[in-house]
N, C-alpha and C positions, 0 to 999 in steps of 0.2 A: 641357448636361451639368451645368453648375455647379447648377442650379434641380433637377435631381435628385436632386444630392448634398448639397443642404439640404433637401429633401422626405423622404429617406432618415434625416437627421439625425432631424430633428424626428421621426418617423414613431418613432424608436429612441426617441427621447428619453421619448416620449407611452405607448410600450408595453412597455418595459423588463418588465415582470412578466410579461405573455403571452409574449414572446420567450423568458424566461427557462425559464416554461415548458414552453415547445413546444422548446427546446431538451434541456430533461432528459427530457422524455419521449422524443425522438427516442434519446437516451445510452442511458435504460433497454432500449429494442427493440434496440439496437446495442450493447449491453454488449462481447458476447465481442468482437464484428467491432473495438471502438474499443480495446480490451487486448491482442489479437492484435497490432493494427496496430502500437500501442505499444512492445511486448515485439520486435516485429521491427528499430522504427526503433532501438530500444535495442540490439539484438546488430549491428545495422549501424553504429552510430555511438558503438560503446564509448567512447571517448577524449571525444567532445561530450558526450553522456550525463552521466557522471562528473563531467566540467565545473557543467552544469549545476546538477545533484544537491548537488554543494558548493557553489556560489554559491547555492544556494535554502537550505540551510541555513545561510550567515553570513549570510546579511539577514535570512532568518526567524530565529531560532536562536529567541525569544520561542514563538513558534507551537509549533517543537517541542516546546518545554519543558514548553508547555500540552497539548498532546499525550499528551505520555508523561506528564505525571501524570492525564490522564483517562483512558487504559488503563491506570495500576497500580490507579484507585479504578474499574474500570467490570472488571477482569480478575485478581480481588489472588489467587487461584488460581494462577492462571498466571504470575504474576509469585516466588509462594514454589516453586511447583515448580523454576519456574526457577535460583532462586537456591539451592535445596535441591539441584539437581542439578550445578549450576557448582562449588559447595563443594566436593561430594563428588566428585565426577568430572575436575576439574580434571587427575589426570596423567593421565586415560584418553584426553586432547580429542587425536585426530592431527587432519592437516591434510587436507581434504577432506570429512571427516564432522561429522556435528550431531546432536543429541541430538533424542529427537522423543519427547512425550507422549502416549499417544493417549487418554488419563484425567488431566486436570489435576488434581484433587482426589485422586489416587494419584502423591505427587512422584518416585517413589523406582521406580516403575515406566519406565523408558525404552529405548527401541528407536536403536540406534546405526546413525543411516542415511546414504548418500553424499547430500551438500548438493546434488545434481539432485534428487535423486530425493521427498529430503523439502522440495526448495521446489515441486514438480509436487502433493504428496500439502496441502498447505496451499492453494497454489492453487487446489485442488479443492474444497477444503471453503472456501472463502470465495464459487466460483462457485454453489454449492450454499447457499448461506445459512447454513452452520453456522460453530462455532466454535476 
């Protein structure tokens, strides 16, 4: 057993970039099956979930940072609509709803939708390759 599990090693150690790989390529044909699965163990494990999510956030917090400033210089649209709609719309915001663009480059155009409904309609357009 032991002579397996250093055969195993090495084996990883020697093909790390075909592993890597063959592992995304498996992700890409299992897309929805592995975000279903995801999106499920998350409504099952709200409270772990959450856990999580913030502890990935205080250790990362760098990452995000990097992050969020490559989508305001990769999205800077969407980021003035945004902020052109928050200004203005601030006393309209109740609790349950969210503001939804469906023309970024039109800031001042928005569709006031319940937060299921406009995280299903985003989800849709990211499974679809749009923006």
């Amino acid at each position: 057993m032991i002579e397996r599990e250093a055969y195993m090693r090495e084996y990883r150690n020697k093909n790390k970039d075909k592993i890597k790989k063959l592992q995304h390529e498996w992700y890409l044909k299992n897309k929805s099956r592995v975000l279903k699965a995801n999106r499920d163990w998350c409504k099952k494990n709200r409270k772990r979930s959450r856990e999580l999510h913030e502890n990935s956030r205080k250790n990362h917090l760098s990452v995000f940072v990097k992050k969020a400033k490559r989508y305001r210089k990769k999205y800077p649209e969407k980021i003035k609509a945004h902020n052109t709609s928050n200004r203005l719309l601030k006393c309209f915001k109740k609790p349950g709803f969210e503001f939804h663009h469906p023309d970024y480059s039109k800031p001042l155009e928005i569709e006031i939708l319940p937060t299921e409904i406009h995280r299903k309609i985003h989800s849709q357009i990211e499974l679809t390759g749009g923006e």
